[in-house]
N, C-alpha and C positions, 0 to 999 in steps of 0.2 A: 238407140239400143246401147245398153251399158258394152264395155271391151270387154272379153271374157278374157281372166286371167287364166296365165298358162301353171300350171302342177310344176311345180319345184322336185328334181331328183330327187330323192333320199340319199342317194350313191352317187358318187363321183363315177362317168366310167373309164375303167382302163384304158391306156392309151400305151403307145413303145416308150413313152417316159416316164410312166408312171407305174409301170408295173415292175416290182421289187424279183433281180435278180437271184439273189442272194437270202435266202431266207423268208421266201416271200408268204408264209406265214403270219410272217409278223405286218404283213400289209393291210392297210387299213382306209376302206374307201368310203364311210361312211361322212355324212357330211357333217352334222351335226356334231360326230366325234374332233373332226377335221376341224370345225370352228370351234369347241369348246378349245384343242389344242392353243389355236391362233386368240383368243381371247383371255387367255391366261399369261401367256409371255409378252413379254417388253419391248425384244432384241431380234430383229431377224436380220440372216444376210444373204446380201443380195448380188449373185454371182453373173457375169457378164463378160462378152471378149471385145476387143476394140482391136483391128486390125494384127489378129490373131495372140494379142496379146492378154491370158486373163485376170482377171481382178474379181474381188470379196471384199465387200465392203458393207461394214454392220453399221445399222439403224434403228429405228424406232419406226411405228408403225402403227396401225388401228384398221379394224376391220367393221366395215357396215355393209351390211347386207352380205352381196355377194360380190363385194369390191372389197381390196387391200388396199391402206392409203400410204406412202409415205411422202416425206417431206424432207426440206430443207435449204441449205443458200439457193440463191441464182447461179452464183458462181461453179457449184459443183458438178467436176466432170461425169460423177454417175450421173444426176438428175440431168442434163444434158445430154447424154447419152442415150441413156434409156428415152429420153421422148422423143428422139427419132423414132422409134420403133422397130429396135433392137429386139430381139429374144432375149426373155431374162431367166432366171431361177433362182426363187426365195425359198430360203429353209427358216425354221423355227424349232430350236432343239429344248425340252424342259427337262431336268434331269432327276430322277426320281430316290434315285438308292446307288450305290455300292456296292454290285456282288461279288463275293468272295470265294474263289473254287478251292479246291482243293489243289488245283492243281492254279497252278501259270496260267498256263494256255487258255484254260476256262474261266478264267476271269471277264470278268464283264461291267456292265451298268445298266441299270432299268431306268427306261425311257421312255419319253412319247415327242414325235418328232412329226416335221409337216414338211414338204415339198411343193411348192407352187410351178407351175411353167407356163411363161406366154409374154407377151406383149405388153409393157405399160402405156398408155396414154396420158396426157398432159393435161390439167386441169387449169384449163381459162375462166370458164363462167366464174365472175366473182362470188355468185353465192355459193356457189357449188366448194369453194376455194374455202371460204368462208367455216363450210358445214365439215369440210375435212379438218379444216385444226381444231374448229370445236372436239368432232370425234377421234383426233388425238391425244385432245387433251384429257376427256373421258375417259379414255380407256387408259392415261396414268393415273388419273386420281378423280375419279367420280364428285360432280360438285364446284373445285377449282374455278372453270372458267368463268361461272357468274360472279366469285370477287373480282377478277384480276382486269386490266385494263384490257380490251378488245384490241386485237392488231390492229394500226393505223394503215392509211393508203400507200404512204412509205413503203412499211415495213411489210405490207402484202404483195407491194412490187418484187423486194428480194427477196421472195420464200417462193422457191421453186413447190408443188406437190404433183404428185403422179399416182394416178387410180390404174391397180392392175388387176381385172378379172379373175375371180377365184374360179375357173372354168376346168383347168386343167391340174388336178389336186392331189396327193393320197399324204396318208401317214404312217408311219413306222413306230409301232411299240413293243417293248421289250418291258416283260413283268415275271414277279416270281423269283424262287433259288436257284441256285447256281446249280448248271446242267453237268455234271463229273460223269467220267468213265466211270462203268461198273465197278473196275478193279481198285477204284482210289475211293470210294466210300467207307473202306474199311482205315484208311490212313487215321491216326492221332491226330488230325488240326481241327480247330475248330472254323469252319462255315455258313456262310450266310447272308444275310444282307445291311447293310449301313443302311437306313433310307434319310435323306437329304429331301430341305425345303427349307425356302426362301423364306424368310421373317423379317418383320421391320423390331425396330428398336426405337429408343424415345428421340422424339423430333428434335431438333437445334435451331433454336431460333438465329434470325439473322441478326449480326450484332448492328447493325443499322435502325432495328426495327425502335419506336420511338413510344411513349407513354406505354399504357396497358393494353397492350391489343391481343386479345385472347388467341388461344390456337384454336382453330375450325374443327368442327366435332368430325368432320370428314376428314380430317387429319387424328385428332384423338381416338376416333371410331374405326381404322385402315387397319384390319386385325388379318392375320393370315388362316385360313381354316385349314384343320389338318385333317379332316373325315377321309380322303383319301386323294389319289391323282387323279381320278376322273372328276375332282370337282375344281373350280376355281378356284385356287387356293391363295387369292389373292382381296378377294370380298368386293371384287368387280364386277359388274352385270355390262354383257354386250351391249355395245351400243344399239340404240333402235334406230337405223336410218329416218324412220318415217318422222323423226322428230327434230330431222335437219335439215329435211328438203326444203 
């Protein structure tokens, strides 16, 4: 008899960590929204205490399925750390605009932001090892890894990676003008929004590189979409687990 598969939440649920103090309007538990966030950025950091001392520490990252990956030396003391099995907390902040109050105080920025919390575990199985740098590298640049040389046994030995559970999740967005007292709408300045977005510009080859070797149309083709911030504005498509296991 086939396993019957279990129904995937749509919504993260609330937990005491997850749920936004502070304007929690702006709180955002849906999942889908919550990975398109995590699919779109680069940079997450990833916050931790060690003998009550804390530390932030930014990396790079890739998400498959319903795992966060990241990686790096053997030597370092996050990745050591965390695969005791520490409590962690990853954010991912993308920044969308500028807003400009009228006043000071109302000043702000429109955003969409991610909050992880839990537990990472350590990634031994070498395939499994394997499927996460591929899916990192994915998720910088779609295509890359079938040129480039595949990590050796070496150099798999020194790349610590840690899968961490996107179990416990929400996101924080900020959209829209600038929110002014009643009484300062009527002021002289002008109001409103900058909006901000990451662009590439033209490639530089390496000065090592030798005869004619063309640029990769996944590198000539890496265009930033501007339709809006709910969309990937990076012209990356989530990685599919199913295509690394």
């Amino acid at each position: 008899m086939a396993e019957e598969l279990k129904p995937i939440n749509m919504n993260f649920t609330q937990t005491e960590r997850t749920t936004l103090r502070r304007l929690p309007k702006r709180g955002v538990y849906d999942r889908q929204l919550v990975y398109g966030i995590l699919d779109e950025g680069f940079i997450c950091h990833v916050s931790f205490a060690v003998d009550g001392r804390p530390f932030v520490i930014p990396t790079g990252y890739a998400r498959v399925d319903d795992q966060l990956y990241i990686h790096g030396s053997q030597v370092s003391r996050m990745l050591r750390t965390l695969s005791s099995g520490i409590d962690v907390c990853v954010a991912v902040t993308l920044v969308d605009g500028l807003v400009l109050a009228r006043s000071a105080f109302h000043h702000s920025m429109n955003y969409r932001s991610v909050v992880i919390f839990g537990r990472a575990e350590l990634v031994e199985d070498r395939e499994e090892k394997l499927a996460a740098l591929f899916a990192l590298s994915e998720h910088m640049i779609p295509g890359r890894w079938k040129d480039v040389r595949a990590p050796n046994e070496a150099e798999l030995r020194q790349t610590t990676v840690l899968s961490l559970p996107i179990d416990e999740a929400s996101a924080k967005i900020r959209t829209g003008p600038p929110l002014d007292d009643e009484e300062d709408y009527a002021m002289n300045v002008w109001a409103g929004v900058l909006p901000l977005r990451l662009v590439t510009d033209h490639s530089i080859a390496d000065p090592r590189l030798f005869g004619n070797i063309a640029v990769p149309d996944y590198v000539v083709e890496y265009r930033v979409r501007s339709e809006g911030p709910s969309l990937n504005s990076h012209g990356r498509k989530p990685v599919d687990g199913r295509n690394i296991k």
